[in-house]
N, C-alpha and C positions, 0 to 999 in steps of 0.2 A: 185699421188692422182687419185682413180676414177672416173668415171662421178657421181659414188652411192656415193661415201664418200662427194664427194662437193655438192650433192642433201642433204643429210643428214645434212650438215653443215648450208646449206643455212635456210632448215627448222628449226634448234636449232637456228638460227641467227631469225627470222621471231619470232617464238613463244617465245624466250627472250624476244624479243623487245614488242610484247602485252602482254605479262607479266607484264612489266613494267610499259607500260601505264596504264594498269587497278591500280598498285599499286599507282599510281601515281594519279588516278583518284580518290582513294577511299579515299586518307591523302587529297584530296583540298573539301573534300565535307562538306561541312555545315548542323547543324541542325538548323530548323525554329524554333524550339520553343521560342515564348518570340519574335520574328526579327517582323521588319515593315516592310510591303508587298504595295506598290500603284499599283494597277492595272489599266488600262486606258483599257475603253471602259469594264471596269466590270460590266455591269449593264444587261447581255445578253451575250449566244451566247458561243466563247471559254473563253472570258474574265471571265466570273460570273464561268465559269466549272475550269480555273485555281486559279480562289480565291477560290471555295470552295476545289481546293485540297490542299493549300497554308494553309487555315486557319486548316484542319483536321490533319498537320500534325503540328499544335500548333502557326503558325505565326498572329500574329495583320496584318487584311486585312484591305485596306483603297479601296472603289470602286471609280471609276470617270468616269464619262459619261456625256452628254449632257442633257441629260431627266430626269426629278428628277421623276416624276412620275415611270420610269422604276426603276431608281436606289432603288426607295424605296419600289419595289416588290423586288428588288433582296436582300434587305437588311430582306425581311420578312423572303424568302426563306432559307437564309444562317441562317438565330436567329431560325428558326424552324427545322434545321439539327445540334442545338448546338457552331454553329460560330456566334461568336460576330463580325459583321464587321459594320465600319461606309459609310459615303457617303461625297463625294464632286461631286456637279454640278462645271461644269468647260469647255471652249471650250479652249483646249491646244494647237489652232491654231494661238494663242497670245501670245506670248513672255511672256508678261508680265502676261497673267494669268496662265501659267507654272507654276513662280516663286510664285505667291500667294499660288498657290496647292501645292505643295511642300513646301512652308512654314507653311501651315494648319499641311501638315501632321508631323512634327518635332515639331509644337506648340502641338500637340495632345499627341505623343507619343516618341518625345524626340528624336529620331531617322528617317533616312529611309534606312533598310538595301538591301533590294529587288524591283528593279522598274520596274516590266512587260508592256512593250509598246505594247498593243494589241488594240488600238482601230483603226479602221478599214472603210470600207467603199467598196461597189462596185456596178459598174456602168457598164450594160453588152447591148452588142448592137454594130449592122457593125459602121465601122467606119465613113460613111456617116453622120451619126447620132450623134457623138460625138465633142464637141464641145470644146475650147478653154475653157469653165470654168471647163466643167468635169475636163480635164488636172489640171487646180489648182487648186479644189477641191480634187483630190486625191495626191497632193504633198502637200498642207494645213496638210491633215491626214496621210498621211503615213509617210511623210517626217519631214517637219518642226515638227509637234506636237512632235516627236519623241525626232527628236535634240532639240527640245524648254526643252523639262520635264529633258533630260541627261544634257545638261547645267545649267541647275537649282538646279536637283540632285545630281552632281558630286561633288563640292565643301561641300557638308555636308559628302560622303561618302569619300571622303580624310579625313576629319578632324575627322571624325569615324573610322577609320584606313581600311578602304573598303566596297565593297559591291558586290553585284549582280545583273546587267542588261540583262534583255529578251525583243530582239527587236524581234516583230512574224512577218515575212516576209510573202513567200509564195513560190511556186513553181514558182509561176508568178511572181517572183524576180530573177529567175535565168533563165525562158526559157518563151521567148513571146507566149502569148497564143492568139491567133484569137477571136475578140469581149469583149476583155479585153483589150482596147490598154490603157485606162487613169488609170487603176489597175497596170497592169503591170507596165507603169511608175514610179508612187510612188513607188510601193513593191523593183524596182530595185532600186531608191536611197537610201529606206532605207537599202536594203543588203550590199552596197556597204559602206554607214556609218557605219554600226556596224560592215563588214569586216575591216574597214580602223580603227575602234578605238579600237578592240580586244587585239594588243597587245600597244597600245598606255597606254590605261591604264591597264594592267598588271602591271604595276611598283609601281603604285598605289594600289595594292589589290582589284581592279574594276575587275569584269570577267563580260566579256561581252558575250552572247550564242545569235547567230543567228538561229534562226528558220525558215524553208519555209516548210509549211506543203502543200501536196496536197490535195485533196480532205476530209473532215471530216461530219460528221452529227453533226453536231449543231443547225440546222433546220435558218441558216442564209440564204439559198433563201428567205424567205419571207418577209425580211428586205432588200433584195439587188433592186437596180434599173435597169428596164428594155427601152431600148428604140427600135425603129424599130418595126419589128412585136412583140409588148410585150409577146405575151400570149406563144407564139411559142419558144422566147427565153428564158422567164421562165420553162417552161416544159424542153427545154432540162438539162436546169444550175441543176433543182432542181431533174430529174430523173438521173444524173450523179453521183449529191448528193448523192445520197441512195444507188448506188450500195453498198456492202457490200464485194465482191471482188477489186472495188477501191478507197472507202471512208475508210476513218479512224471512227472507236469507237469515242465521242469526248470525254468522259468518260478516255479513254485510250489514246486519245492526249494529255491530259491537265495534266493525270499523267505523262507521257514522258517527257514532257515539263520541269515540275517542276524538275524530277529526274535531266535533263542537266543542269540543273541551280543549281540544290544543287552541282549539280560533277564537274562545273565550266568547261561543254562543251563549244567548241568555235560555236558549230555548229549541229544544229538538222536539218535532214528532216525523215519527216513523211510521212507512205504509202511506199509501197513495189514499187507502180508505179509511186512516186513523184522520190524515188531515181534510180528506174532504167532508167527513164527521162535526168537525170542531169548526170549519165555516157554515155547516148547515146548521148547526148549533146557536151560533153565535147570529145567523140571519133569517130562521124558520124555525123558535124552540119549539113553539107548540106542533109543526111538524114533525120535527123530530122526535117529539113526547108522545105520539101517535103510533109514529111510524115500530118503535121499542114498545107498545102497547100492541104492536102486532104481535112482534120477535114475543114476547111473554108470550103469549096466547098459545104457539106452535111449541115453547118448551113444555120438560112434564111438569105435572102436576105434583102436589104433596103425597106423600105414602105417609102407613100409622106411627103411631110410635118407633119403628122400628127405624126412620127416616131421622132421628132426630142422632143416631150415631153415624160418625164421618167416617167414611173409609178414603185411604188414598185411590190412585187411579190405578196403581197395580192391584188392587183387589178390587175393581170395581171392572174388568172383562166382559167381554160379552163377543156375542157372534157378529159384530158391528165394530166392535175393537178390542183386541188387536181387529186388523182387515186391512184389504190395498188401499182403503182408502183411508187411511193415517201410517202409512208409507213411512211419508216426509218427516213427521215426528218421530214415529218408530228409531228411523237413522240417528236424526240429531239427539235423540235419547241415549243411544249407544256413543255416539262422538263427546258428546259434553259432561260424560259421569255422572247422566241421569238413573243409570240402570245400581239398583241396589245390590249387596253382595244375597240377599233375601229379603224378600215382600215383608214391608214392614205388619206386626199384628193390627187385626181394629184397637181401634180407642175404644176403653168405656161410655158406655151412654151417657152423656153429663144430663145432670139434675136440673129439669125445667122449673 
């Protein structure tokens, strides 16, 4: 055999096998029409942008957030595009109010076929400034709330003969990011539970799709918390936001999203430069560990005492942002029920 004949073999080996997969991909996919959808942290942001693509392609959307006020924009918004979706107020950092939510939505609609774990939280700022609650405040949300709602969920979708779960990670669940240390935390236990129960409940007819998207416009700088020099670290978070060569459409993330999930993906990442991240990761860390040793370097630095209270992004302005150059966010801020009815107050100082 020649080198050409075993080149030639290897590529009919390669191209069977994604053959395959795609066939294989397209007999596990699901149609929504008529299926129960919960979305957590639906009430804003990607959350409200995956219910409304969830409900367009015929699914019973059920929103869950913390804010009834927000949820019941978001529930205008969605009745004035044609989706009928309901609301539950719920903080799914409680075990037991998991279990209520999730029994709401089976009392409601008899079912829960689809559980999107999107709700979120983040807290950006040197890590001088970060505090032991941030830390359990972002394992409260990203973590626990996760595993609390799949615990609660899973037993109804066994005894439904399966279902579909999307846990929305982030890229900052697979590669630490500098001024995201309590985000990142979360985001990495929940990657590594929804890696760990993928094929766990396969056997079950659960398909679980891990998401880590990188950057997207959903105009969620404005709702994220800033501490240290606030104004400075908002400008950068939300002009990063907007680029357009490496933010994501959110439009186009939340349909991605839902496509992995009807096709019973075990795994999405989003953005051309989320994934070229996670292979230069995974084949040059220690470059990588350098290269985010720069990125620190060029953010700001700590501020005094004063840095250690978080303000959101809407009191964190500056002559840098708003600006045309967070445009992009700006929009998607207004489109997805990022814009509050009034700038929320600061937080109190918490106790170092």
């Amino acid at each position: 055999m020649t080198g050409k004949d075993a080149l030639l073999i290897a590529g009919g080996v390669i191209v069977g096998a994604a053959l395959a997969a795609e066939a294989r991909r397209v007999r596990r996919a699901i149609d929504l029409e008529g299926r129960t959808a919960l979305v957590t942290g639906g009430s804003r942001g990607l959350g409200l942008l995956i219910a409304r693509e969830l409900g367009a392609q015929g699914a019973k959307v059920v929103l869950l957030a913390r804010d009834q006020a927000e949820l019941e924009r978001a529930e205008r918004r969605l009745a004035d595009e044609g989706i009928d979706a309901s609301i539950i107020v719920s903080d799914l950092a409680d075990g037991a109010a998991a279990e209520r939510a999730v029994d709401a939505v089976i009392s409601r609609h008899g079912a829960i076929d689809v559980l999107v774990n999107n709700a979120g939280i983040i807290t950006v700022g040197p890590i001088e400034h970060v505090t032991v609650e941030d830390f359990e405040e972002s394992m409260a949300v990203h973590f626990w709330g996760p595993l609390h709602t799949m615990r609660a969920a899973i037993p109804h979708m066994r005894r439904h003969g399966g279902g579909r779960i999307v846990n929305i990670s982030s890229i900052g669940g697979k590669i630490g990011v500098p001024h995201l240390a309590a985000y990142c935390a979360g985001k990495f236990a929940l990657t590594g539970l929804s890696s760990a129960l993928t094929p766990e409940l396969a056997r079950d007819n659960i398909v679980v799709t891990t998401v880590c998207p990188g950057l997207m416009r959903t105009g969620s700088p404005f709702n994220a918390w800033f501490k240290g020099r606030h104004r400075q670290e908002f400008a950068w978070f939300a002009i990063a936001d907007s680029l357009p060569l490496l933010s994501a459409n959110g439009r186009r993330a939340a349909a991605q999203i839902v496509d992995a999930m009807r096709h019973g993906d075990a795994q999405l990442v989003i953005t051309w430069a989320a994934r070229l991240a996670v292979l230069a990761e995974a084949a040059m860390p220690n470059t990588v560990a350098l290269a985010l040793q720069a990125t620190s370097a060029l953010l700001p630095g700590p501020s005094g005492p004063e840095g250690d209270q978080r303000r959101s992004g809407w009191q964190s302005l500056s002559d840098w942002a708003p600006s045309s150059l967070i445009r992009l966010t700006e929009i998607a801020a207004g489109e997805n029920n990022e814009v509050p009815n009034r700038a929320p107050a600061p937080e109190p100082s918490p106790a170092r």
